[in-house]
C-alpha positions in Angstrom: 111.9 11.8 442.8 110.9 13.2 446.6 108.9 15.8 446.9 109.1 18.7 449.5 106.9 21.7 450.9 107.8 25.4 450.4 105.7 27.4 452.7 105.8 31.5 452.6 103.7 32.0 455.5 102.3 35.1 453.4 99.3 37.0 454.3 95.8 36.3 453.6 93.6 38.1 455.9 92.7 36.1 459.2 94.4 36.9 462.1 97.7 35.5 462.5 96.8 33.4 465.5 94.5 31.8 463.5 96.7 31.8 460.5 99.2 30.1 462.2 97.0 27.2 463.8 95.6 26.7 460.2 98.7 26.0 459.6 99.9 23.5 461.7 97.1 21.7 460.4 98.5 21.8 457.5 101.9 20.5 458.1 100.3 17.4 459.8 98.2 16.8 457.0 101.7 17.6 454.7 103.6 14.9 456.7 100.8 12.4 456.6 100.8 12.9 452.9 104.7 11.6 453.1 106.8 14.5 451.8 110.3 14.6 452.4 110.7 18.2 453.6 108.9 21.4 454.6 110.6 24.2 454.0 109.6 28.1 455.1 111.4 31.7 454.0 112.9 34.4 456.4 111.8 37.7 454.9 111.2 40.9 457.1 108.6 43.5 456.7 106.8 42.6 454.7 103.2 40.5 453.8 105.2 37.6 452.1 106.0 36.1 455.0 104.6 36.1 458.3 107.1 34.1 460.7 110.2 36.4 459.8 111.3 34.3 463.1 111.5 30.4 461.5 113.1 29.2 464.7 110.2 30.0 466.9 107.8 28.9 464.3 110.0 25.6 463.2 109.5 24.7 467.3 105.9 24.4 467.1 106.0 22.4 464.0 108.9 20.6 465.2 106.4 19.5 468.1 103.4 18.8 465.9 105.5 16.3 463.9 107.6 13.0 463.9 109.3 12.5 460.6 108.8 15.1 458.3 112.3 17.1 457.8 112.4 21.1 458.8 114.3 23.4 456.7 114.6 27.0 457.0 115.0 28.3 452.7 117.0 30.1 454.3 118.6 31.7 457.4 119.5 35.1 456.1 122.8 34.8 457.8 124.1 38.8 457.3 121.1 39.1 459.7 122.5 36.9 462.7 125.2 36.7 465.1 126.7 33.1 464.5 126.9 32.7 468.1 123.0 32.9 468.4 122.7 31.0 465.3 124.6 28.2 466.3 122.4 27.9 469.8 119.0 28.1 467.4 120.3 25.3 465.1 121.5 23.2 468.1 117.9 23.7 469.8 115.9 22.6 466.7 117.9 20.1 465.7 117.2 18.3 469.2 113.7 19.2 469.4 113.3 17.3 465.8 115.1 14.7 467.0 117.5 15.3 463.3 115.2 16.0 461.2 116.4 19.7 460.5 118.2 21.0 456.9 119.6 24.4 457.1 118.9 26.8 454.4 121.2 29.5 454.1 121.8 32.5 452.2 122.4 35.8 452.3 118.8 38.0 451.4 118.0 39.3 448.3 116.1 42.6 449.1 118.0 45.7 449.8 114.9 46.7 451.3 114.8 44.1 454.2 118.4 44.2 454.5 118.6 47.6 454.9 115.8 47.6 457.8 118.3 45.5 459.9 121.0 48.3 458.8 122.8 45.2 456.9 124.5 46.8 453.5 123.5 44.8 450.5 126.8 45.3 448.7 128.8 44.0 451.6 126.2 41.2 452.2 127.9 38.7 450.9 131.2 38.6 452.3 129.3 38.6 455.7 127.3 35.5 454.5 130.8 33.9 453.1 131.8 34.6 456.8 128.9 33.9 459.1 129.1 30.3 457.4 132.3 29.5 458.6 131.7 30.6 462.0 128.4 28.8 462.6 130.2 25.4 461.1 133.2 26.0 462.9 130.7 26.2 466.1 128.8 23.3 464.9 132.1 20.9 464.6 134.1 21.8 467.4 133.6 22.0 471.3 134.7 25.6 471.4 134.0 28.5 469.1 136.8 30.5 468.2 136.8 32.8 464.9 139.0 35.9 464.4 137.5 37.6 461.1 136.8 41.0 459.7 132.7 41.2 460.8 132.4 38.7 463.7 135.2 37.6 466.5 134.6 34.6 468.9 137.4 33.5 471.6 137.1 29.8 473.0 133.1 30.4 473.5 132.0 26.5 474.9 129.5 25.0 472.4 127.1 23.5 475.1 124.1 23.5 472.4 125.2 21.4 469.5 123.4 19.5 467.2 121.9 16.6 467.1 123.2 15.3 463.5 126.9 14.8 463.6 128.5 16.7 462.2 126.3 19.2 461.1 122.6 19.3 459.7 122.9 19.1 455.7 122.9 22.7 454.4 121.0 23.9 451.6 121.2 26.6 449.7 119.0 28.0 447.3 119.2 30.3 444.3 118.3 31.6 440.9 121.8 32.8 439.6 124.1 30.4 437.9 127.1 32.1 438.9 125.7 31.2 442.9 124.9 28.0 441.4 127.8 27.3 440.5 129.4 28.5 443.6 126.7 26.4 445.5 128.0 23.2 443.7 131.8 23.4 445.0 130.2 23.8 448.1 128.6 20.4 447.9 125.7 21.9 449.1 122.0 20.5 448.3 120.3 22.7 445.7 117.4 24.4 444.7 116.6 27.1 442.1 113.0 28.6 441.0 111.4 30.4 438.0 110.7 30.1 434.8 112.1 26.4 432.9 115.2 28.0 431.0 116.5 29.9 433.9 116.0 27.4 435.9 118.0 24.8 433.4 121.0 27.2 433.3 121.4 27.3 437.3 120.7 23.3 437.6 123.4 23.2 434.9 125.9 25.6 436.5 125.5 23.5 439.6 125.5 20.0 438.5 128.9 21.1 436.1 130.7 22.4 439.2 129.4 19.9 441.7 132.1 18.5 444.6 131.8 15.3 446.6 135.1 17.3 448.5 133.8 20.7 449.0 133.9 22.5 452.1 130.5 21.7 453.8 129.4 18.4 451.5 127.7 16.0 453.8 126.3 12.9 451.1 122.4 12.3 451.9 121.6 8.9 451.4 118.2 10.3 450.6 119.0 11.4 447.2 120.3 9.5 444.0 123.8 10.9 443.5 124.0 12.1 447.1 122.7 15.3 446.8 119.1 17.3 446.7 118.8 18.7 442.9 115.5 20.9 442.9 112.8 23.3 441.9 110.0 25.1 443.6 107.1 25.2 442.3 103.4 26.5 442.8 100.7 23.1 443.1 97.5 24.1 442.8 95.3 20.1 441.7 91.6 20.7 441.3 88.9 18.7 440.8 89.0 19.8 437.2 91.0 22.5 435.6 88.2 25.2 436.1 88.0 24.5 439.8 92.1 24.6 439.7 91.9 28.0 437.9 89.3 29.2 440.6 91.9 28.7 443.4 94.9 29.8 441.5 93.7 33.3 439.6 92.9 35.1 443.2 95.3 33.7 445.3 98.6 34.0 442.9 97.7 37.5 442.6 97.8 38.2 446.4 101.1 36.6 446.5 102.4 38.6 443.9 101.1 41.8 445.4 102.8 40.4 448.7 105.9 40.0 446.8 106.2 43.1 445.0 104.9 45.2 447.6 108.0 46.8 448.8 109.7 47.6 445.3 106.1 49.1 444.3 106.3 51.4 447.8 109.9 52.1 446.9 109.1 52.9 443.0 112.2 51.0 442.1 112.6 47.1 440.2 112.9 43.9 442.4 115.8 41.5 442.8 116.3 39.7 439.7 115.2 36.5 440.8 111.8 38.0 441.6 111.9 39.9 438.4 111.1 36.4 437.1 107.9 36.5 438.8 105.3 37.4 436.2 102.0 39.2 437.5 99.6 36.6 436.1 99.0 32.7 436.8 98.1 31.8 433.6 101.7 33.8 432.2 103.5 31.8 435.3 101.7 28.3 434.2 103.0 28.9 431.0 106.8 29.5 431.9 106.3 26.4 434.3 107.0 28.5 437.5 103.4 27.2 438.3 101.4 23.8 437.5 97.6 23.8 437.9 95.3 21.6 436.7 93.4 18.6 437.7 95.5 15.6 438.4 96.2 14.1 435.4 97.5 16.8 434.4 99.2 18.1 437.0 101.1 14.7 437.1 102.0 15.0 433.3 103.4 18.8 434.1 105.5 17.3 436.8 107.0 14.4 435.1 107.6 17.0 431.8 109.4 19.2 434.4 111.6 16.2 435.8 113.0 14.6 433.0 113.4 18.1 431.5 115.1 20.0 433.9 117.3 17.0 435.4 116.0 17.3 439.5 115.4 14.8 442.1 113.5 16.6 444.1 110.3 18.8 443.4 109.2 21.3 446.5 105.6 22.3 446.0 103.7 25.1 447.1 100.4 24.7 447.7 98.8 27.4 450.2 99.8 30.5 449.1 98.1 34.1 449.0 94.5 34.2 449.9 93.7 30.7 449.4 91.0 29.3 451.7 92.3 27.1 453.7 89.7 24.1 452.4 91.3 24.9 448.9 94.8 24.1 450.3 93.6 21.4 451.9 91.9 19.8 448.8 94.6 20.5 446.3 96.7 18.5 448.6 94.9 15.1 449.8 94.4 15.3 445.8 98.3 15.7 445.3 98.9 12.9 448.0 96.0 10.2 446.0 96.1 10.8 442.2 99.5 12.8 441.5 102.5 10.9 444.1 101.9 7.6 443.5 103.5 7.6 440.1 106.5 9.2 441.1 107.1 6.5 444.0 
């Protein structure tokens, strides 16, 4: 099984300049460690996530690294022109040297939608859309697309990517009905939450799974050619009260970050985040979260694995107010005592 890095980018109280060179830190110390991926969000507005721009910010890391993989999770596609999408990807992908995965999908807050004057209830068929368009731009010398929300006319594709014929596209999801549309895709896969929701979308995606659909590109990286996964929070301490010390403060300002604009609005989040209990210890026990020292942080994981069915585990460790030491720790501990076994 690989393992992977989901970062929010979510507030925690230093300046962002600062934030953000913390963070690059980070992401050396994350590719030292020898993960597969690191993966940030696209949200808008909001304290969860700080670099609402991943392009701009996947450049810098992009520059600060040499083999760990970049992936947007995801491109809210409703929110871009495919055009400008299809320069972005092109750019990265050739600044990484093709070491990009492209997260898509289609936003799950009305709220942040709605800021960019996107309608939620049409979002989807302008994701459906948007898709074609930017692989149609990725695969062919000139752009040309005649649909209801965007229209292109032989546009020249001088920026295209640097994987042939397009970077592997991900797309993640807690629903099992988009899991299983995910799967005829042949796209690579990851869900989140608690363990039985998350065993009904690996299920609806591994059932429906195509080696033929539309945008399937086999990764040699993955047994069964394709990236089966789960997100998790990591927190490994140097004993489960040091763990707990990290995880009590720091999953509560994530939480608050998440649910900040459905508490503003006085209405209920997506469902997905629905999931998202208001407590570590409540989290730890539906498996959305592992903490612990490394033994047991190890045992969680390999519980998780052979239960669930994945390949692939993406981990979040610096999240919420964590110092950045904390983060730090948890993860040279992650890359000592926890990896090996899983390698």
């Amino acid at each position: 099984m690989k393992f992977g890095i989901f970062d929010h980018v979510d507030t925690n109280g230093l300046p962002l300049s600062e934030l953000l060179d913390k963070r690059l830190e980070y992401v050396k110390a994350v590719e030292e460690a020898g993960f597969y991926s690191y993966h940030v969000a696209e949200h808008h507005a909001t304290p969860l996530n700080l670099v609402p721009v991943p392009g701009v910010y996947l450049g810098a890391v992009a520059n600060a690294t040499t083999t760990l993989r970049l992936g947007p999770l995801c491109y809210l596609l409703p929110l871009y022109s495919p055009l400008r999408l299809i320069e972005e990807i092109g750019i990265l992908d050739h600044l990484c040297h093709g070491r990009l995965d492209i997260g898509v999908g289609r936003g799950v807050s009305p709220f942040e939608l709605n800021y960019h004057k996107v309608d939620p209830e049409t979002s989807r068929e302008v994701f459906l859309e948007a898709l074609d368009a930017v692989i149609n731009g990725l695969t062919h010398d000139h752009l040309t697309h005649e649909g209801k929300h965007f229209d292109y006319k032989d546009v020249p594709m001088e920026v295209q990517s640097y994987q042939k014929p397009f970077p592997p596209i991900w797309y993640p999801t807690s629903s099992p009905e988009s899991a299983a549309y995910v799967g005829k895709g042949g796209y690579h896969f990851v869900t989140l939450g608690a363990m039985e929701p998350a065993k009904a979308c690996i299920a609806a995606y591994k059932e429906n799974y195509a080696t033929d659909g539309p945008h399937h590109i086999a990764s040699d990286d993955f047994e069964g050619g394709t990236a089966i996964g789960v997100s998790r929070h990591v927190i490994v301490g140097k004993d489960h009260e040091d763990a707990m010390r990290i995880a009590r403060p720091a999953y509560k300002k994530w939480h608050d970050s998440l649910t900040k604009l459905w508490r503003e609005n006085d209405v209920q989040g997506p469902s997905f985040s629905r999931m998202m209990v208001d407590d570590v210890e409540l989290a730890m026990d539906a498996g959305s979260d592992i903490v612990g020292d490394a033994n047991s942080v190890g045992d969680q994981i390999a519980k998780q694995a052979e239960e669930l069915g994945i390949n692939y585990m993406i981990c979040q460790f610096y999240f919420g107010d964590m110092a950045h030491e904390d983060a730090m720790a948890s993860l040279a501990r992650f890359r000592e005592s926890v990896m090996p076994a899983f390698q």
